[in-house]
N, C-alpha and C positions, 0 to 999 in steps of 0.2 A: 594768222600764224601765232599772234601772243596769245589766243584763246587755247593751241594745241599745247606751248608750253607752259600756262597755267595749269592746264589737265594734268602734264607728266611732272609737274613741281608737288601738285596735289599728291598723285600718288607714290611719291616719294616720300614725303611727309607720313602718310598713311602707312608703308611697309618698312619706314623707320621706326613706328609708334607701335607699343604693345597692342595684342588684338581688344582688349578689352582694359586693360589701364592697370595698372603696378598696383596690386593689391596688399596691403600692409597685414599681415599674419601677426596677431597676438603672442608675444614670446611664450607667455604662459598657457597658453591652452593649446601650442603647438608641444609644450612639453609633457603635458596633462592631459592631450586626445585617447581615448583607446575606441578604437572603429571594428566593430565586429560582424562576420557575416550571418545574413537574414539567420539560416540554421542556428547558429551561436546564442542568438538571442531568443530565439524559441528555445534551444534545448535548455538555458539559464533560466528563462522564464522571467522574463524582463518586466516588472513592471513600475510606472511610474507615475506622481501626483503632482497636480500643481500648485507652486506656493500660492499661501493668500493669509491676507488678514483677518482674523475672526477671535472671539474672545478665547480668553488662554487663563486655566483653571493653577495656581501655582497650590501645588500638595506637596506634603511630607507624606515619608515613606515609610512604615512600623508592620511589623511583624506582631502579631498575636495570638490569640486562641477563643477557641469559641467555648461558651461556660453559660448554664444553667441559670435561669432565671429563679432566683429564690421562690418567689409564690407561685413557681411554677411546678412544683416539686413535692412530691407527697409519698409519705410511707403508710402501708396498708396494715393496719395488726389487729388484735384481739383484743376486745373487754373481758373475757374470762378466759381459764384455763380450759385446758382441754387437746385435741388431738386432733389433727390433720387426717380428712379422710377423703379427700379429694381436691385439686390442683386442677383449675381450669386455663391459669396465665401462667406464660414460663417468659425468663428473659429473653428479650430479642423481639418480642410480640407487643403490635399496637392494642391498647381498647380502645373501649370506649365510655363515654359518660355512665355509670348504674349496670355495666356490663357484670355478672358474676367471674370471680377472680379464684374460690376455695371455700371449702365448705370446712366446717368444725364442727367436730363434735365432742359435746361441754363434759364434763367432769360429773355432772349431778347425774344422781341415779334415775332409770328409766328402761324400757327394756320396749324396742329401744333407747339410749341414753337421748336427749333432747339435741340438737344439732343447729348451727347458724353458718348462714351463708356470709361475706364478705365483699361487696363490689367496688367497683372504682368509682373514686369523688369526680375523675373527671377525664379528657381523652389524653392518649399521651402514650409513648414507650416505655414497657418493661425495662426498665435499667437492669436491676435484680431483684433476686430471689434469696432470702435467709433462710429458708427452712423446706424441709421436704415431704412430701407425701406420705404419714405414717407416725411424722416428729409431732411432739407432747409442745406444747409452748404454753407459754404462762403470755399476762395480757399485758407485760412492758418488753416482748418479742418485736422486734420488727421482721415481717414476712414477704412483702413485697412492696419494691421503690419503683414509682410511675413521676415519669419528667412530662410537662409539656412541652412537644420542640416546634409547636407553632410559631412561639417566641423564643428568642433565645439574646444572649449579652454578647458580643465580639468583645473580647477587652484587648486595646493594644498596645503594649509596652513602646510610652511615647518618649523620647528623649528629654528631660528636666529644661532644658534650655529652651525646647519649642514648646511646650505643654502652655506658655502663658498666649500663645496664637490661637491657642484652642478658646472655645465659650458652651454653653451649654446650646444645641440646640446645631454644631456644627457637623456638615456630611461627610460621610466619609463612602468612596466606594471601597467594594471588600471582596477578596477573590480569596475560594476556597482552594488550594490545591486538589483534592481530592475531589471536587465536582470542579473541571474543567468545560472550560467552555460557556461557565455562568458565570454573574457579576451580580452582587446586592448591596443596596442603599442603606448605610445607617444612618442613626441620629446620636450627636451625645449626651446621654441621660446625667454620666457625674465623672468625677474620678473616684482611685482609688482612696484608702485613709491613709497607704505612709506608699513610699518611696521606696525603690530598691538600691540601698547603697552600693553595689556591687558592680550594678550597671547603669549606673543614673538614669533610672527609667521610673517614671508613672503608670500605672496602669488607668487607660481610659476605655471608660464601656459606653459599646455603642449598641444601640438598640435596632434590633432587627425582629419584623412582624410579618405576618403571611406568608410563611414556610410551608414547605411540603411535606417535611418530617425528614430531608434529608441530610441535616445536622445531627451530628452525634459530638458532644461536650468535649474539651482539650480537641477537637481537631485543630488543624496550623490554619491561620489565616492571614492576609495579606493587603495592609489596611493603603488606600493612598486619600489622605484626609485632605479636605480642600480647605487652605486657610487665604485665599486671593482669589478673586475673581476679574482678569485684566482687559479692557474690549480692544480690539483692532490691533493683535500683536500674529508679526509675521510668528509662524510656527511650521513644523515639519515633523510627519511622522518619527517616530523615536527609532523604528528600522528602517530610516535610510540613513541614520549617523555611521559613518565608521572611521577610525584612530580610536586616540585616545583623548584623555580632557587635555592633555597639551597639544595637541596636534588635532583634532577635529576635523573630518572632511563629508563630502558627500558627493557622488554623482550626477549631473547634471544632463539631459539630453541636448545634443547640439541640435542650435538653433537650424543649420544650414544641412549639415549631413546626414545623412539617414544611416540609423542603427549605430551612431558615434554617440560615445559621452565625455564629460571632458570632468575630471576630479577637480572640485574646486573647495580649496581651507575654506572655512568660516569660524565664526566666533559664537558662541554659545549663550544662553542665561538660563534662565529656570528652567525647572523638567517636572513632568507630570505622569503619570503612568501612560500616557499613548504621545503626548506632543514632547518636541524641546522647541522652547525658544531662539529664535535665530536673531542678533544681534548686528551683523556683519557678514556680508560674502555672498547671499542672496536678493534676487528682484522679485516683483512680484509676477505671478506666471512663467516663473522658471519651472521645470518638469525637473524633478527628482526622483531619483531611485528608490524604490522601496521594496520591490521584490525583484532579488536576483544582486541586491547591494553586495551583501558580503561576498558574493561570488565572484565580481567583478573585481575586487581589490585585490584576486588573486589569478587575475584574467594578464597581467602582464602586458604587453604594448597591443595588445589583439593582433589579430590575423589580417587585416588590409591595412596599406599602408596610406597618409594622408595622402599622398597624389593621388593614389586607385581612387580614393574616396571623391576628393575635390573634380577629377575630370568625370565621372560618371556623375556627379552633382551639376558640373557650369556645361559638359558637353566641348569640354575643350582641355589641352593637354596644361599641366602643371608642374612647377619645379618639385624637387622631393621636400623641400622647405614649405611649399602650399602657395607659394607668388605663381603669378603668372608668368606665361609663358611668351614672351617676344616673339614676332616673325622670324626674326635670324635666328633666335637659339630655336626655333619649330624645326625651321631648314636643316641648320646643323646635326641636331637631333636625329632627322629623317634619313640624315645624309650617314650618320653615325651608328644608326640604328640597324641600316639597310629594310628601313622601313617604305616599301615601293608603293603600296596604294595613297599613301598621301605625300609622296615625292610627284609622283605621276601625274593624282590632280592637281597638284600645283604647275607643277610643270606645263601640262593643258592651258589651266588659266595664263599664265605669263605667257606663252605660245598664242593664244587671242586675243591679248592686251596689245601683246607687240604688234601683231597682223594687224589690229583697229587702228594704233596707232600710228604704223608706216603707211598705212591707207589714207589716211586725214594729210602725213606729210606731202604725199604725192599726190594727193588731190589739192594739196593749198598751192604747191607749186604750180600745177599745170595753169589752175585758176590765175594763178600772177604772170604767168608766160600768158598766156591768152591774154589775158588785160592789157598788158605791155604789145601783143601786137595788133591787139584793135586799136590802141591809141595812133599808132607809126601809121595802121594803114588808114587811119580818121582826118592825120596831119598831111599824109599822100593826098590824098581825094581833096581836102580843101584848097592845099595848095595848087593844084591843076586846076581846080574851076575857078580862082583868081586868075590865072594866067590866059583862061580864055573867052573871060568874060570882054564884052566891047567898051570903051568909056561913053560914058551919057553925054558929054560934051564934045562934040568934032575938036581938034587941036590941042586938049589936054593930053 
């Protein structure tokens, strides 16, 4: 019998005790969850990276323009007078090296009058045109101006204060607006000779080679110069930040819920044209948001709520806080809910617990009633074959 009320002390124990044990919910990422359905994050277009260590480039940021290389640069004219009688290069048009450019014809008598051709010193774009088909020029005329834009100078107006981080020979990468999509390497050839007092800027020229010709002079350019080079620094894409420099946050994918992310502050350091340094708030192999970030900061507390989340996760019911759910508050719930298929199986179970049970008591009983009268009739039978047995000795 102590073995049957061991059993039912056990299972008291057991439907006193949560199904799976009091789980402690994070204050902060029960405030900070947003849980969205599979659709939700497809139609956002979710996507995410994970942190890690690797070297981190620390640049400044300048604004420039792209400007002609001096010896790159040539105007085409006349050694003598005379008249334009033919225009073979107009602006806008490439040559080429000894290509014919305009023909002249000279002033000295001749019938016809003697005539010279003009070609290009070397390849390059028509910038412009000074004179026209039919125009008289004398031979201090310039006629036509040819650039080479195989090479060309970025210069970037650097800030006075950062211009001493610069040295000769430093990179910068360089994004043209107007060719999107591309990214080119310079080098620093020098600075400028004075300073612009207006805006405390330098100009610094970076050298750029093996072009396509698809620079044209003053375009805006977009300098991010590398002046540090740092190894093993957490960093994260620059579009998955979003706040502001006082409040900084980013997205984080939870570790436990599917299609949940949890906003989490961090602390910041250097920035680069693609990374920022993360300082604080981040592990490594955290999944961060990077496409669909900003969308999400205006996604509101999403559309499932942490219990949906948590019981399709553990496969079992949860409070609206994210703890677990006790046997009693299950019952309760079920009872309150008018939730029948899991009142009913439960109901079944305790309905064959009980029957196992009352089975074991009334078989321990009958087991000790049976015991109890094999003894009486064991102490019967003894006692009668004492009383007729004979004694060994006559007279005793």
């Amino acid at each position: 019998m102590k073995y049957q009320l061991r059993s039912l002390a056990m299972l008291g124990i057991l439907f006193s005790s949560p199904l799976h044990g009091e789980e402690a919910i994070d204050p902060t990422r029960l405030a900070n969850i947003l849980i969205l359905k599979e659709i939700e994050v497809k139609n956002l277009d979710i996507g995410t990276v994970k942190v890690n260590r690797s070297n981190f480039e620390e640049t400044i940021f300048s604004l420039g323009r792209i400007a002609a290389i001096p010896s790159k640069r040539c105007v085409v004219s006349s050694r003598i007078p005379g008249r334009i009688i033919e225009m073979k290069a107009f602006e806008g048009d490439f040559v080429i090296s000894g290509q014919d450019l305009l023909k002249i014809e000279s002033r000295q008598p001749g019938n016809p009058p003697p005539a010279v051709s003009l070609s290009a010193p070397f390849a390059g774009l028509v910038m412009a045109t000074h004179a026209s088909l039919g125009e008289s020029i004398e031979p201090d005329t310039d006629i036509i101006e040819i650039i080479d834009l195989s090479e060309v100078h970025a210069v970037a107006r650097v800030p006075e204060d950062q211009a001493g981080k610069l040295k000769k020979g430093t990179e910068a990468r360089i994004v043209i607006p107007a060719l999107p999509g591309e990214s080119f390497k310079g080098e620093l050839v020098r600075f400028g000779t004075m300073a612009d007092r207006a805006s405390g800027t330098i100009d610094a020229f970076f050298h750029l080679k093996g072009l396509t010709g698809k620079f044209r002079p003053e375009m805006r350019a977009e300098f991010s110069i590398v002046v540090n080079d740092r190894q093993k620094v957490m960093s994260i894409p620059k579009e998955a930040l979003q706040g502001d420099d006082v409040s900084p946050f980013v997205f984080v994918k939870d570790f436990e819920l599917k299609n949940a992310f949890v906003k989490v502050p961090i602390r910041i350091g250097s920035r680069n044209d693609h990374f920022i340094e993360v300082l604080s708030g981040l592990y490594p192999l955290d999944e961060v948001v990077t496409k669909g970030s900003y969308s999400l900061a205006f996604a509101g507390s999403g559309s499932i709520s942490l219990k949906e989340a948590l019981d399709a996760a553990h496969g079992h019911e949860h409070n609206k806080d994210g703890t677990e759910k006790t046997t009693e508050k299950i019952l309760a719930s079920s009872s309150g809910q008018g939730n029948s298929k899991n009142n009913s199986q439960l109901t079944i179970f305790l309905a064959i617990l009980s029957a196992i049970l009352t089975a074991l008591l009334i078989l321990s009983l009958i087991f000790r009633r049976s015991s109890k009268i094999m003894e009486v009739a064991n102490d019967q039978s003894e006692s009668e074959t004492n009383s007729r047995t004979p004694p060994l000795f006559p007279g005793q």
